[in-house]
C-alpha positions in Angstrom: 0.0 0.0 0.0 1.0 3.4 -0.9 1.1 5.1 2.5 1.4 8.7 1.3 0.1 10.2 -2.2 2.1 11.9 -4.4 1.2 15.5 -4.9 -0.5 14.6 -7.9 -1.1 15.1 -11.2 -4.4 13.6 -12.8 -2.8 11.3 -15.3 -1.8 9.4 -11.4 -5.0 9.0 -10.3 -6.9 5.7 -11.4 -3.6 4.0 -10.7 -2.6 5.8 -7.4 -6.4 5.0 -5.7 -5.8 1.1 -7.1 -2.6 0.7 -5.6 -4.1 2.0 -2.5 -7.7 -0.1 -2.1 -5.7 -2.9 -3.9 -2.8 -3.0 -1.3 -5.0 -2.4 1.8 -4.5 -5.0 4.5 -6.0 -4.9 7.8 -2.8 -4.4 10.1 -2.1 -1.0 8.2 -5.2 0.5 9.2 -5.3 2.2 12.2 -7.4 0.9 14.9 -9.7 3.9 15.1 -10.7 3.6 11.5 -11.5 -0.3 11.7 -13.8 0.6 15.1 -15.4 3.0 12.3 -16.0 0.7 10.0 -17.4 -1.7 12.4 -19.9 1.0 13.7 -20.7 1.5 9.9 -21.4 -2.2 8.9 -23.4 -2.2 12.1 -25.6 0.4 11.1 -26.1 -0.8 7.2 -27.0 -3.8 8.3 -30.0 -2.6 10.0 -30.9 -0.7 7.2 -30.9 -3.8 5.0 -32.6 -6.4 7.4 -35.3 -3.5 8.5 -36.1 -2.5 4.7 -36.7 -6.4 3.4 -40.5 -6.3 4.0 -41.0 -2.8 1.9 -43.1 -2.7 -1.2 -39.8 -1.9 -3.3 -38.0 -4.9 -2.0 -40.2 -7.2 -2.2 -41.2 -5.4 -6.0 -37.5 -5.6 -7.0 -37.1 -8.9 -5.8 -40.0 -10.2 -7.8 -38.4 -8.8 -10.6 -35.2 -10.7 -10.1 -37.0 -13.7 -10.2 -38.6 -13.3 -12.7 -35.1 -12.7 -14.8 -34.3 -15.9 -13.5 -31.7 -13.9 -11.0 -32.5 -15.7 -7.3 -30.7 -18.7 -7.9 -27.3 -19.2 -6.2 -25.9 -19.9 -2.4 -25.8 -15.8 -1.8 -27.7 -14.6 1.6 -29.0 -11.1 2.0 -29.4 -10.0 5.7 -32.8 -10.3 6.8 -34.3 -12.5 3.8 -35.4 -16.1 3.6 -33.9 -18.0 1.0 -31.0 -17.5 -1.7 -29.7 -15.5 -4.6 -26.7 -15.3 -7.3 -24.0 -12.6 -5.1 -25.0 -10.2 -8.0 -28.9 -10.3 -7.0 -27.7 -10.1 -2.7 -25.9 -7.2 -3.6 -28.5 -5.4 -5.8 -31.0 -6.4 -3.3 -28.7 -5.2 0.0 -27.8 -1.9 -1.7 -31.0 -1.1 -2.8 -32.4 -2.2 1.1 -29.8 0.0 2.7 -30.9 3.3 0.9 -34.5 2.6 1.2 -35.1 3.7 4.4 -33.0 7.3 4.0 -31.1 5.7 7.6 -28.2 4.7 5.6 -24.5 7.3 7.0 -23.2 10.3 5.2 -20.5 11.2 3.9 -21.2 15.4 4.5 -17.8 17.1 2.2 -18.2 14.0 0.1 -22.2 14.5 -0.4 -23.0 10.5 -0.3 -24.2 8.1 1.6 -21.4 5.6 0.8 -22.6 2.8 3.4 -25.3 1.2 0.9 -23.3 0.8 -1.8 -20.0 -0.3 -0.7 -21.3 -2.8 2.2 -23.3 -4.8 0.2 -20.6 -5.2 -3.0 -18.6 -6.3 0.2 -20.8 -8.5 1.7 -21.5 -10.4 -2.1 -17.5 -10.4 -2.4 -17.4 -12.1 1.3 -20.0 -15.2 0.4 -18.0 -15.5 -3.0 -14.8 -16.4 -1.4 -15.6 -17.4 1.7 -14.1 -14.3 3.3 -13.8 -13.7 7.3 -14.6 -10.4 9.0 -11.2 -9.0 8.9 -11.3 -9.2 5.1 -14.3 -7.9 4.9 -13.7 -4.8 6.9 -10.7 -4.1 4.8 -12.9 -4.4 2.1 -15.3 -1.8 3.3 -12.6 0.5 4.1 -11.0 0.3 0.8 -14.5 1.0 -0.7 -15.4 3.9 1.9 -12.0 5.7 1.1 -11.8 5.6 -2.6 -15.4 6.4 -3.1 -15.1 9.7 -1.1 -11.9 10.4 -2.8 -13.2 9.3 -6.2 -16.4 12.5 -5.6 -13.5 14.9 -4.1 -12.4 14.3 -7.5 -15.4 15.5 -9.6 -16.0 18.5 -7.5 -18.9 16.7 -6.3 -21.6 20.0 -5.8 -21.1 20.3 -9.3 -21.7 16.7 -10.3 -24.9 17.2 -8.1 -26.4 19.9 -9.8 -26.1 18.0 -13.2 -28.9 16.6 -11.6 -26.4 13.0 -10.9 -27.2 11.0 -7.8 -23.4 10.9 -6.3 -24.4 7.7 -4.3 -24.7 5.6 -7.2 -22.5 7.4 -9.0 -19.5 7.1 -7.5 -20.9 4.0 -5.6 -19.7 1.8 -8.5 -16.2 2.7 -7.8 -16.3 2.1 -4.0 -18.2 -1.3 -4.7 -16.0 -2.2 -7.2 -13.1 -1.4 -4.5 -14.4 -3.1 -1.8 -15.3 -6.2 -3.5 -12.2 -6.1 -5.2 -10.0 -5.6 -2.1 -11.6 -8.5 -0.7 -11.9 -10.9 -4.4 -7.6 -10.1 -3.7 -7.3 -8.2 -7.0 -4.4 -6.6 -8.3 -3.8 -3.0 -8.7 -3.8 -3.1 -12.3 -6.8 -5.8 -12.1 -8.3 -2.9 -10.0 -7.8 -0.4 -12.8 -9.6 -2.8 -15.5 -12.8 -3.0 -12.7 -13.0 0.9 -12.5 -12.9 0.7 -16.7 -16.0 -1.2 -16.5 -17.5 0.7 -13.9 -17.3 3.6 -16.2 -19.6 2.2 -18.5 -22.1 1.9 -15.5 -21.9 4.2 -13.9 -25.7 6.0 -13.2 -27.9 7.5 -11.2 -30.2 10.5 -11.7 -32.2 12.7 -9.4 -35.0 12.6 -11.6 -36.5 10.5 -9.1 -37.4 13.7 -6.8 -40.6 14.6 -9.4 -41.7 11.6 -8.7 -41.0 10.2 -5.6 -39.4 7.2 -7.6 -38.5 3.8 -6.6 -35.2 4.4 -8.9 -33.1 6.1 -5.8 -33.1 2.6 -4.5 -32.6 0.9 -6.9 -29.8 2.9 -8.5 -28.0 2.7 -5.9 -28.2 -0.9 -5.7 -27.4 -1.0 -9.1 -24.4 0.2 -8.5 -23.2 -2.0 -5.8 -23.9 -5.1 -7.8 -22.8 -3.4 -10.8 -19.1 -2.6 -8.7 -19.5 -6.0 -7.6 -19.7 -7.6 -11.2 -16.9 -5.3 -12.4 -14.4 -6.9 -9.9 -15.2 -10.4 -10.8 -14.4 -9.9 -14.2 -11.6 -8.0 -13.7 -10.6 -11.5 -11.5 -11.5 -13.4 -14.7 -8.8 -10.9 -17.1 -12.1 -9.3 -18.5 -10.3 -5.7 -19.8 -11.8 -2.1 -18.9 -10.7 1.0 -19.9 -7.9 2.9 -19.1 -7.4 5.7 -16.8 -11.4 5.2 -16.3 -11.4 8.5 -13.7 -9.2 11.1 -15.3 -8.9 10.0 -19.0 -9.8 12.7 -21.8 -13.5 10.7 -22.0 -13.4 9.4 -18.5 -15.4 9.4 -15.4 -14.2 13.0 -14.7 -13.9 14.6 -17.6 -17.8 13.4 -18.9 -19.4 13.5 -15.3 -18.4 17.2 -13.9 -18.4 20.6 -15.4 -15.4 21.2 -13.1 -13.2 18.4 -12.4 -10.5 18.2 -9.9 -8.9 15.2 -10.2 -5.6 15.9 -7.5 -8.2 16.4 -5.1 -8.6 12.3 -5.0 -5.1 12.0 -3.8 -4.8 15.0 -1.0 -3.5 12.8 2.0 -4.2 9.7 0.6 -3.1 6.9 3.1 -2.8 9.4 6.3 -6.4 11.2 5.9 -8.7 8.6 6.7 -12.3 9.4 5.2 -14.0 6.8 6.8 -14.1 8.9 10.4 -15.5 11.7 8.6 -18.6 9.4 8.1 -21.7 10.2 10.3 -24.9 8.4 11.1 -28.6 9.2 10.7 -30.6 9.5 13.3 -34.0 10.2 11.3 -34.9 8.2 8.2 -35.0 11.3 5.7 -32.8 13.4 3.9 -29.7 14.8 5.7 -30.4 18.0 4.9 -33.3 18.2 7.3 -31.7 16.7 10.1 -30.5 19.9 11.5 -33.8 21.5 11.3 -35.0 18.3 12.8 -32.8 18.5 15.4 -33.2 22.4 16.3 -37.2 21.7 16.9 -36.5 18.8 18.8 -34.2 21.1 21.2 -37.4 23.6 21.1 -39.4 21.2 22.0 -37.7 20.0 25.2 -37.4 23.7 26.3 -41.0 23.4 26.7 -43.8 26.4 26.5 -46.0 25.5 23.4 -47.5 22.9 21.2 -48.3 22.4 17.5 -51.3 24.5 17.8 -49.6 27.2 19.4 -47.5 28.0 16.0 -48.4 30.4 13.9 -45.4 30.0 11.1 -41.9 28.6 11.4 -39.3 29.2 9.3 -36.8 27.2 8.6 -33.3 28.2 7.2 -30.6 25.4 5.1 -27.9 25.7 2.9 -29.2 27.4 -0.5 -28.1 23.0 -2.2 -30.1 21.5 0.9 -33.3 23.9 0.1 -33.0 23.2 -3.3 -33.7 19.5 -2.4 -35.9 19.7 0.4 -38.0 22.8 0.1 -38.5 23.3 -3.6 -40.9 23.9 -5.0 -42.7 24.6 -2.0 -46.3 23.7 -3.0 -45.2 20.2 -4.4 -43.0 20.1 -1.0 -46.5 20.4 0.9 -47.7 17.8 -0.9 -46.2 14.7 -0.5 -47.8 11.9 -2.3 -45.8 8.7 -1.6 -43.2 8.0 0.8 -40.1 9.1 -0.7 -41.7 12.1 -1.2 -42.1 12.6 2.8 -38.0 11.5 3.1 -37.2 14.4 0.6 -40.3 16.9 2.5 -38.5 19.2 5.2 -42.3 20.9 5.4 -43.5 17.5 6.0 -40.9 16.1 7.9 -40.9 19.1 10.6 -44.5 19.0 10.7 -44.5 15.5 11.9 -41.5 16.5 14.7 -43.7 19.3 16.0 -47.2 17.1 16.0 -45.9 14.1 17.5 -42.5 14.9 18.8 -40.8 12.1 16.8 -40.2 11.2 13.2 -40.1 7.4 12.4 -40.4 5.7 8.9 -43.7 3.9 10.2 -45.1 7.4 10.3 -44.5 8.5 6.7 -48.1 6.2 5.5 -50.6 7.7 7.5 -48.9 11.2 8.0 -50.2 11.2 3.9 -53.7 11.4 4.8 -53.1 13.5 7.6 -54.8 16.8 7.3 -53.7 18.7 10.5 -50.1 18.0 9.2 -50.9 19.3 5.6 -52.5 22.5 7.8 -49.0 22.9 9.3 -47.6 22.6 6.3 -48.8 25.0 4.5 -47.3 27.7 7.4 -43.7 26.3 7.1 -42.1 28.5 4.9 -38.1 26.9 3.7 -35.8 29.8 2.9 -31.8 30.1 2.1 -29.7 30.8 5.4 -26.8 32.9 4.9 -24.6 31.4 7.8 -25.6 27.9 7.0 -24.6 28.4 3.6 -21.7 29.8 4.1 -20.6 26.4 6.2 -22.4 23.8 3.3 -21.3 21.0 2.7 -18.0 20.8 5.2 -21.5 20.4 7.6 -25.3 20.5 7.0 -26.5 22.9 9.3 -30.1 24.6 10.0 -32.4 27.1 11.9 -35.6 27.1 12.7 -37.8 30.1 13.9 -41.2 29.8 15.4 -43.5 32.1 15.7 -46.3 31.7 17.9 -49.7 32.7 18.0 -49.1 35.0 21.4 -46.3 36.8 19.5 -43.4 34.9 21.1 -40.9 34.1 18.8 -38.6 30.9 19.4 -35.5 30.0 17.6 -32.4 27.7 17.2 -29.6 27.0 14.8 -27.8 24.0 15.0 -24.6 23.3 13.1 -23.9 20.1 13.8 -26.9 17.6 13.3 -26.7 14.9 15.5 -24.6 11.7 14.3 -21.9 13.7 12.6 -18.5 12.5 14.0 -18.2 15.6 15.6 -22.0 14.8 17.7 -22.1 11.0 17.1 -24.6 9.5 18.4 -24.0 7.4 21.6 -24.0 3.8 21.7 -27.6 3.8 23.2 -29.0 5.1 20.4 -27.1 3.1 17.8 -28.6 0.2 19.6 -32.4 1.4 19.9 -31.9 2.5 16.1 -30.5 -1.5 15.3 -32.8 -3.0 17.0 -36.2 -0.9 16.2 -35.2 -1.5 12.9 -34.2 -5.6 12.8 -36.9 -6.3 15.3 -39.3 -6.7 13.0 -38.1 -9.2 10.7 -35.8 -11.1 13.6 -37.6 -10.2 16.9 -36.2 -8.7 19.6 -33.7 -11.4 21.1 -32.8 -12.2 17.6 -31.8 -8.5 17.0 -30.1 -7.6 19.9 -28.1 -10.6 19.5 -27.3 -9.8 15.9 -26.1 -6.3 17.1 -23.8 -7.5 19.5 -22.5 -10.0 17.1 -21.9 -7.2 14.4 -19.7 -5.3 17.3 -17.3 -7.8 17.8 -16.4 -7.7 14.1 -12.4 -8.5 13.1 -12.1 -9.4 16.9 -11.8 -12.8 15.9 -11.5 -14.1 12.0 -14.5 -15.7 12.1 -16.0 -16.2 8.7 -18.5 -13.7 7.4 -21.3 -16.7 6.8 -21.5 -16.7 10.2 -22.5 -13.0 10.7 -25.4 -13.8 7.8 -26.6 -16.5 9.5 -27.9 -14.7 12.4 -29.4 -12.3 10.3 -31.5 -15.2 8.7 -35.3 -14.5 10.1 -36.1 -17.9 11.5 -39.6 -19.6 9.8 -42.0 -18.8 12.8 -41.3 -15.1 12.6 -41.4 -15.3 8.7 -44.8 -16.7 9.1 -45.9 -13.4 11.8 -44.8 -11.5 9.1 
């Protein structure tokens, strides 16, 4: 492994990040990094074993069957039965994002967790990998992708109107699966040429409300995961696939900057910069989230005491969130409540929580569409002027007595700078596997998933306990 970067120059790129994820082995990383990545497996896999009885899932994996894609030995956490490792990581990735619970990636702008952890987990069953190689794996995939968006200039990407999760989550799949498949640098390089010609993801899906976030981005962990196994097999990609004159740079960003991949490559480790969700919605309304909640616990007024609130977010975040506003204040599905902030404050301030069980009936909800209609989203100055190093927010109440309330919060909580306490991890994990694995069989899932790499116990045995067991399938 490369331990420090050269300086730079784009033709270096592709290969220098190769030699990098390719090289990787777990006694170079630093302890704090794999306690990370353990706390980042532990919270995708919730994501994925929580998200297997959605309508999507269960739509997507209908469709696989039908394409005659569910056959193998593959197992994907928190589903009966087997797949090919190219449906278990379609399947996984597209799981992990469903929810809107999967960690961020804040400079970056992704959510590399989904995309990376299940390519790793397919690569894992392929080979019969144990934990420590798959935690390398995820490293190598968590660092590259990151690096890989540094790279494009990644608020540009963005407002091509690209989905930088699935994007750039081809990449860090094809990384992680490769690092753990054992391929070469130069095999590495051949992956990422194939990537190129899939990578894809669109934000188009925000008219909508689209099923096609999810799945894109599981498209692209079990499209990284395919790349790597032909690159194992001598199948060639294209050269210099990130900063070639047609490459992933060059074609994906108005205003690449490809050096910016290598800036302390090997001594900057990007997987602490990753931060946990503690709401299943956009990260751009977190902080908001998070400023009511505080306003809330001071105590002195209810829902019906609010005459308007205003809410202030980075100019990207109410691009995302808040606009258009009328369509914002009418959410019609459930992706549109994740992508809501109107929505998504109205149910904080109603019912002091916010819960993916809520988004269903919060549809039909006319008190919160009432609410909604006096939320008004607006560009805040300071908390643009911070975007995207941090995702801050204010919020501004103004009641019906003429008391006016506010808070700003730069921080939102689960940002490694405010990480959320083990507590809450577990009362995330478990609310979240419960249902599918009960409670015993989810708390004991979640402390199985923190001894990770303790021991080099084989990964099959981590999927195992995240098998529902028949009675509980039945319930379900």
């Amino acid at each position: 492994m490369t331990t420090s970067a050269p300086t730079g120059t784009a033709a270096a790129v592709t290969a220098a990040l190769a030699e990098f994820a390719a090289g990787l082995s777990w006694e170079q990383i630093p302890e704090p990094v794999r306690e990370r990545a353990v706390l980042l497996v532990t919270d995708t896999l919730a994501s994925i074993v929580g998200a297997q009885t959605l309508d999507s899932t269960l739509t997507l994996a209908a469709g696989l069957e039908a394409a005659g894609l569910l056959g193998g030995t593959a197992r994907v956490p928190g589903r009966a039965g087997s797949c090919s490792p190219y449906a278990a990581a379609l399947l996984s990735g597209a799981a992990a994002h469903s929810l809107d619970f999967d960690d961020t990636h804040a400079p970056a702008q992704l959510h590399p967790g989904a995309p990376v952890i299940a390519a790793a987990l397919a690569a894992a069953q392929s080979v019969d990998a144990d934990e420590r190689q798959l935690i390398t794996g995820v490293i190598a995939g968590y660092e590259t992708m990151t690096r890989i968006s540094y790279g494009l200039d990644p608020d540009a990407h963005a407002r091509r109107g690209f989905h930088l999760t699935a994007t750039t989550g081809v990449f860090g799949a094809a990384a992680a699966a490769g690092a753990i498949l054992g391929l070469t640098p130069a095999q590495l390089e051949h992956a990422w040429g194939t990537c190129l010609s899939l990578a894809a993801g669109s934000g188009q899906f925000l008219v909508n409300g689209a099923w096609t976030k999810r799945f894109h981005v599981g498209a692209a962990a079990a499209s990284g995961y395919l790349a790597a196994e032909l690159a194992a097999k001598g199948f060639t990609g294209a050269a210099a696939a990130l900063e070639g004159r047609d490459g992933f740079y060059n074609l994906y960003s108005p205003s690449p900057r490809p050096a910016d991949a290598l800036q302390g490559l090997g001594e900057v480790w990007e997987t602490l910069a990753v931060g946990l969700k503690p709401y299943p919605c956009c990260r751009a309304i977190h902080a908001p989230l998070d400023a009511v909640f505080e306003l809330l616990d001071r105590g002195g007024f209810t829902a019906g005491d609010i005459e308007h609130v205003l809410v202030g977010m980075p100019e990207r975040c109410v691009a995302i969130t808040g606009q258009p506003q009328e369509r914002k204040r009418d959410p019609r599905n459930v992706v549109d409540c994740q992508f809501s902030v109107h929505l998504c404050l109205a149910l904080a301030l109603t019912r002091g929580r916010i819960t993916f069980a809520d988004y269903p009936d919060a549809l039909e909800d006319a008190g919160l569409r009432e609410l909604m209609g006096r939320i008004d989203a607006v560009v805040d100055a300071e908390a643009d002027a911070e975007y995207p190093q941090v995702f801050p927010g204010r919020i501004r109440i103004t009641l019906r007595d003429g008391r006016v309330l506010s808070h700003y919060v730069r921080v939102p909580l689960g940002e490694p700078e405010n990480m959320l306490p083990t507590s809450r991890l577990r009362e995330k994990f478990t609310g979240l596997a419960a249902g599918i694995l009960g409670g015993a069989g989810a708390g004991a899932l979640f402390d199985h998933v923190g001894e990770l790499g303790r021991q080099p116990r084989p990964v099959t045995a981590l999927l195992e306990r995240s098998i529902p067991e028949p009675i509980l399938l039945e319930q379900n």
